[in-house]
MIVEXZA-45106 format. One record per residue (C-alpha): residue in three letters; chain; z, x, y. Coordinates in Angstrom, 3 decimals. Example, Ala and Ser with C-alpha at 12.3 -4.5 7.8 and 13.67 -1.06 7.14 Angstrom:
- r;c;up;east;north
- ALA;A;7.800;12.300;-4.500
- SER;A;7.140;13.670;-1.060
***
This chain:
- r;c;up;east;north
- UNK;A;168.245;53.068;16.190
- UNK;A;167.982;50.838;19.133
- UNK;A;171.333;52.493;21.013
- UNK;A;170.192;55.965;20.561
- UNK;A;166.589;55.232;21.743
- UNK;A;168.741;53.297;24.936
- UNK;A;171.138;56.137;25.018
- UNK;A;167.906;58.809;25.515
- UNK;A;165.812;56.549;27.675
- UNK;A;162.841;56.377;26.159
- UNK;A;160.268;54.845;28.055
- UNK;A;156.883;54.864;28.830
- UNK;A;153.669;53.394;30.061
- UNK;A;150.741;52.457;27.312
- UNK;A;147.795;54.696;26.665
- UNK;A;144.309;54.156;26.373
- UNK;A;142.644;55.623;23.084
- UNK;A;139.527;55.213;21.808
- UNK;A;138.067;55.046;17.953
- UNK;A;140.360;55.198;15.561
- UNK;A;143.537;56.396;16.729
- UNK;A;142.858;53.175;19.302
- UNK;A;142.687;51.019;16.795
- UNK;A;146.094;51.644;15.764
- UNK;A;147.249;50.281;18.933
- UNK;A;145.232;47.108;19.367
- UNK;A;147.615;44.995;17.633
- UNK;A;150.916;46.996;18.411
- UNK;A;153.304;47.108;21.575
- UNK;A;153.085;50.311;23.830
- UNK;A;155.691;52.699;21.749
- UNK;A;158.137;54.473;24.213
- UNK;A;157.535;58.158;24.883
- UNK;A;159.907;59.883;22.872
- UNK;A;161.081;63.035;24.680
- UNK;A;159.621;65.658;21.457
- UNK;A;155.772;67.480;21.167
- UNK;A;154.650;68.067;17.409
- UNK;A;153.263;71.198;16.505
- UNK;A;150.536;70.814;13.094
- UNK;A;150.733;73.502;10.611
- UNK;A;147.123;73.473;9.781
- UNK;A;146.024;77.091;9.409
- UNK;A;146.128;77.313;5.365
- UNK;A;143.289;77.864;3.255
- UNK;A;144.064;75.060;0.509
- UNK;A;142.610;77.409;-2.015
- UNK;A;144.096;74.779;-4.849
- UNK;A;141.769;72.341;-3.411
- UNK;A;138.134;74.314;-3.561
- UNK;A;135.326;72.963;-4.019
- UNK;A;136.484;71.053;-1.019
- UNK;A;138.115;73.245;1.288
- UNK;A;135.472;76.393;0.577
- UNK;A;133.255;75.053;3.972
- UNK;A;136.082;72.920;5.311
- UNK;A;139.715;73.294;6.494
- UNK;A;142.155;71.453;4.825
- UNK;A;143.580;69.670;7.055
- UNK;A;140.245;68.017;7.532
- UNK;A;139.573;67.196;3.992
- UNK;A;139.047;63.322;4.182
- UNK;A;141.200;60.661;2.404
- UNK;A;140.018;57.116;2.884
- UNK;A;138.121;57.363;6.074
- UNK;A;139.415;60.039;7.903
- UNK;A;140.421;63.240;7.554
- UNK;A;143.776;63.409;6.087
- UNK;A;145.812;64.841;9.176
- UNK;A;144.615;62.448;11.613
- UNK;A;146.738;59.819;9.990
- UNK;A;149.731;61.966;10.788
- UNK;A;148.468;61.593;14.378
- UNK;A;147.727;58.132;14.401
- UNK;A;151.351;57.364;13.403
- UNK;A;152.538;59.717;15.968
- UNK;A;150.799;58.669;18.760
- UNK;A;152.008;54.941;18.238
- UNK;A;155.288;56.222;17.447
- UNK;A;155.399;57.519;21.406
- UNK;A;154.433;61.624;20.622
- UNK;A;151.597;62.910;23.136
- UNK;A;151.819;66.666;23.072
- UNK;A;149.897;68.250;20.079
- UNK;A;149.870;71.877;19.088
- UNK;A;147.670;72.716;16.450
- UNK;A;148.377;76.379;14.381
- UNK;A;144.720;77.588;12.997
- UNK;A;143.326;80.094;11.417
- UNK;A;141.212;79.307;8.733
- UNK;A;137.703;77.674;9.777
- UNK;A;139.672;76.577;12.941
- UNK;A;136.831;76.246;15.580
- UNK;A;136.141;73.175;12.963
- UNK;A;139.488;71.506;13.554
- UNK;A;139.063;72.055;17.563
- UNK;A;135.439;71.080;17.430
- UNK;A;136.953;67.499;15.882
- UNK;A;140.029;66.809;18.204
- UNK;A;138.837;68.326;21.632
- UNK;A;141.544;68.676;24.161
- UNK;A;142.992;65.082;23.233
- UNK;A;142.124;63.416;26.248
- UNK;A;139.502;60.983;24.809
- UNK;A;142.739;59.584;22.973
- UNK;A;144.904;59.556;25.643
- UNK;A;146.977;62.485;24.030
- UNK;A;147.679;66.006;25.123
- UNK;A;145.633;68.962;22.236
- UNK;A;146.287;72.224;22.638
- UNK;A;145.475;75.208;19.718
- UNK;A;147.382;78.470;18.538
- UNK;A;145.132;80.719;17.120
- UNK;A;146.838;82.875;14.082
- UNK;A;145.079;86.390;13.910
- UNK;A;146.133;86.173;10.277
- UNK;A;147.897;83.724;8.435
- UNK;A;151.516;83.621;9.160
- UNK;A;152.947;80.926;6.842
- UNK;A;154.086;77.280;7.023
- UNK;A;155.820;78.411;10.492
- UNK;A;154.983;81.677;11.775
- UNK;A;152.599;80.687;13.754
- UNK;A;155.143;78.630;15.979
- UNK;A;156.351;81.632;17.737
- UNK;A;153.686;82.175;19.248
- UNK;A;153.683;79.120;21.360
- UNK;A;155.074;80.428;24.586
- UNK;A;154.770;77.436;26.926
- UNK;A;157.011;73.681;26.006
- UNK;A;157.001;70.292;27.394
- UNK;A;160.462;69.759;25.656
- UNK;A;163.433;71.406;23.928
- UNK;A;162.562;68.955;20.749
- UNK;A;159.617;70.564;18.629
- UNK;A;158.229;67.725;15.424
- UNK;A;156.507;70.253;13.248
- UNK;A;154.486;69.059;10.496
- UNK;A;152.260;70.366;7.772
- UNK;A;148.760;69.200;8.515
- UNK;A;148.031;68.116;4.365
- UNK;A;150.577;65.459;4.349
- UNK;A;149.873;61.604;3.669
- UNK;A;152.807;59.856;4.884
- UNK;A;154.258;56.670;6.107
- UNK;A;157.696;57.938;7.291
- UNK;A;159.206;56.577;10.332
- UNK;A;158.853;58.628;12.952
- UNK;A;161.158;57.214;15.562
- UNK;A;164.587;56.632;12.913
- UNK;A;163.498;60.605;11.731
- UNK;A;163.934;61.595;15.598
- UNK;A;167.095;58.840;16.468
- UNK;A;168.685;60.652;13.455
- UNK;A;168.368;64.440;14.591
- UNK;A;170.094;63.155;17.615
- UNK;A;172.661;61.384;16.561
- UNK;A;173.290;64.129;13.848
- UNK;A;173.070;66.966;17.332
- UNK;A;171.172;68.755;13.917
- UNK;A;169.535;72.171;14.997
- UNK;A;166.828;71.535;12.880
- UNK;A;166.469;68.555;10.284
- UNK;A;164.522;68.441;7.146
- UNK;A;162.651;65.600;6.167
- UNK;A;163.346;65.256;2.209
- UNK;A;162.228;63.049;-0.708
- UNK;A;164.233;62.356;-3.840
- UNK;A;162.575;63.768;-6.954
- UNK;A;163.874;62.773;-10.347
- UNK;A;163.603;64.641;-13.510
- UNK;A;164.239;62.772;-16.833
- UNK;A;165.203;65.299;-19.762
- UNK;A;164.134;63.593;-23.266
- UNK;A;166.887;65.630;-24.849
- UNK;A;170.674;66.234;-25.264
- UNK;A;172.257;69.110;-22.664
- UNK;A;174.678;71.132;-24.286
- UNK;A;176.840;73.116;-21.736
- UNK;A;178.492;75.972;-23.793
- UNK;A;181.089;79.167;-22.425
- UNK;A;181.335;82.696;-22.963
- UNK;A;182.823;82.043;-26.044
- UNK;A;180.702;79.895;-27.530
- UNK;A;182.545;76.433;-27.407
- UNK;A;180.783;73.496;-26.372
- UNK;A;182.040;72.118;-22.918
- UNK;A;180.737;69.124;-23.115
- UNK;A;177.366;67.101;-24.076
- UNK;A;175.277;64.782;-21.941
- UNK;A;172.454;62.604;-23.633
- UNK;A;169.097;62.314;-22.124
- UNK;A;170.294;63.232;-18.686
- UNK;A;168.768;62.394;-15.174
- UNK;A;168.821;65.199;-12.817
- UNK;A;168.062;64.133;-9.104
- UNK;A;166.903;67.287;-6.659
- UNK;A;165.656;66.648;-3.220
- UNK;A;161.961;67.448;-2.142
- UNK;A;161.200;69.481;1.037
- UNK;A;158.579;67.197;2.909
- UNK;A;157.038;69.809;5.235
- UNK;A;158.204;67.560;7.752
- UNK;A;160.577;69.413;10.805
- UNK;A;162.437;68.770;13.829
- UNK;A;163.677;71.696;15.459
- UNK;A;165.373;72.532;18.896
- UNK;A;163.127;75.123;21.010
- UNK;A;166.226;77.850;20.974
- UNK;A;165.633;78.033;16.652
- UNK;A;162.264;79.564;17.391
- UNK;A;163.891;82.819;18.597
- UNK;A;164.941;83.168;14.661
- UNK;A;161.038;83.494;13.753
- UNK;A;159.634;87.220;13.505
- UNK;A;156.444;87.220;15.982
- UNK;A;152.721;88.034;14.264
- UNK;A;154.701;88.192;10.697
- UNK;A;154.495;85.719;7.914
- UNK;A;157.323;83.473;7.622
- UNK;A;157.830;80.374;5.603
- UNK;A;159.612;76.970;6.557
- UNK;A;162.179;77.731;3.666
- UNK;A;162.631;80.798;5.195
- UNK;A;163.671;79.517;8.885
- UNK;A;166.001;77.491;7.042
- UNK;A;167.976;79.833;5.020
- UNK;A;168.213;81.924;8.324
- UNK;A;169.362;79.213;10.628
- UNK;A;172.280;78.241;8.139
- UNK;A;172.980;81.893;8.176
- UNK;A;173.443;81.768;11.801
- UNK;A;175.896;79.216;11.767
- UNK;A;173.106;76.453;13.023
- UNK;A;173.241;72.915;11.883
- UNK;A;170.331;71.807;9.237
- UNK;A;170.278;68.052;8.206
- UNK;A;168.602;66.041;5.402
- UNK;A;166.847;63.195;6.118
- UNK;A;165.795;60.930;3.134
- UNK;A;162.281;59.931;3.240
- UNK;A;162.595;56.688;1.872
- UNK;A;158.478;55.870;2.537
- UNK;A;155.354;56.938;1.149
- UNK;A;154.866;60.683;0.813
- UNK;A;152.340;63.263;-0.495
- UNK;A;150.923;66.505;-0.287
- UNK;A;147.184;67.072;-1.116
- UNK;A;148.036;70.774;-2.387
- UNK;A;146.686;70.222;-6.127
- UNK;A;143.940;68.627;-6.862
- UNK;A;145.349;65.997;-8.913
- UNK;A;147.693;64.903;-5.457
- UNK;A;144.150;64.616;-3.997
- UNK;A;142.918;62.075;-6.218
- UNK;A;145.952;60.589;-6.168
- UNK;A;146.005;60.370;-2.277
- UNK;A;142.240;59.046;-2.429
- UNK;A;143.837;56.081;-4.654
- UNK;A;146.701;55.380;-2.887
- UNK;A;145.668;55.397;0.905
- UNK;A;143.983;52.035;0.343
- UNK;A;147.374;50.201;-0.322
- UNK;A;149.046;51.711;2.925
- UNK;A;149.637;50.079;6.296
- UNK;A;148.541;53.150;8.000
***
């Protein structure tokens, strides 16, 4: 981690912040700048979540004390980020009435406005002006305590196109799996088996030159830049998300969130 951050020379002068995202930094060292700007994916309606999101966009729906995505922000900020895009569309004059232009945190807000809703990341090509070649996107419903800075060291050191934050998800089957051919006859037989997938976090880095793969003013998913890139012959990299992760999509994840936020060193 160290020789990578060395290698890029990552340094930086501390900010001044105010209110909460301050208060993250009282009792921290100055993070370095690291050389990336993070676009939020937070123009979907969170239908799933209504009564809660029918006057009030998602990404504003509070956990604990805040509204979930400014932890995301928090954790970025004293990671070293200072360039925020925000995508928008539903009730989004709410989410720019709350963050401003940044500068009463010391960080840099700027807002895409989606004329309709163009998926978990159409609405990054329409961002037409960079600070760097290194994009962070993120979903703007995601409770997380992933490490920001080892996530970045390890898209360089990988010299990934894009890498994918991911979570291991277990499934436990309660029964016997037979696995039988064409002609009937049992190949073999596995008892209660464990099957181990990996979890797309919502959680992207991706080099500025990858954007030219997504359609303009046309809905397009993350999965979807994905499957393209690898088409293209571009590197995409798994990172395993070995900390605290969750989406407040369902209601249930909500709750959950509500529970668990209290127990977190956010």
């Amino acid at each position: 981690m160290r020789s990578t951050l060395d290698k890029l020379n990552l340094t930086g002068k501390p900010l001044k912040g105010t209110k909460a995202l301050a208060d993250s930094k009282k009792k921290s060292q100055p993070a370095p700048l690291l050389p990336f700007e993070v676009i939020v994916m937070a123009g979907g309606k969170g239908e799933r979540l209504s009564p809660l999101t029918d006057n009030l966009p998602k990404p504003l729906v509070q956990i604990g004390k805040r509204p979930i995505v400014e932890y995301s922000i928090m954790r970025l900020k004293k990671a070293g980020a200072r360039h925020f895009t925000f995508c928008v569309n539903h009730f989004a004059e709410q989410i720019s009435d709350y963050f401003g232009d940044g500068s009463e945190h010391g960080l840099q807000f700027e807002y895409l406005y989606e004329p309709k809703p163009l998926g978990t990341v159409g609405g990054v090509a329409l961002k037409e002006e960079f600070v760097y070649n290194d994009l962070l996107v993120i979903n703007g419903d995601l409770l997380t305590t992933i490490n920001f800075e080892k996530f970045f060291a390890f898209f360089v050191e990988e010299d990934a196109d894009m890498a994918v934050a991911t979570i291991p998800y277990r499934i436990n089957l309660p029964y016997g799996i037979v696995e039988v051919d064409e002609q009937h006859c049992i190949n073999s037989i596995k008892e209660k088996p464990t099957f181990t997938y990996h979890i797309n976090c919502g959680i992207y880095f991706v080099r500025r030159e990858l954007l030219e793969l997504i359609p303009k003013h046309k809905r397009f998913d993350a999965i979807e830049l994905i499957e393209t890139a690898m088409r293209n012959g571009k590197k995409v990299a798994s990172f395993p998300v070995l900390e605290y992760w969750i989406d407040i999509g369902k209601m249930d994840d909500y709750l959950k969130a509500q529970e668990d936020v209290q127990f977190l060193d956010l």
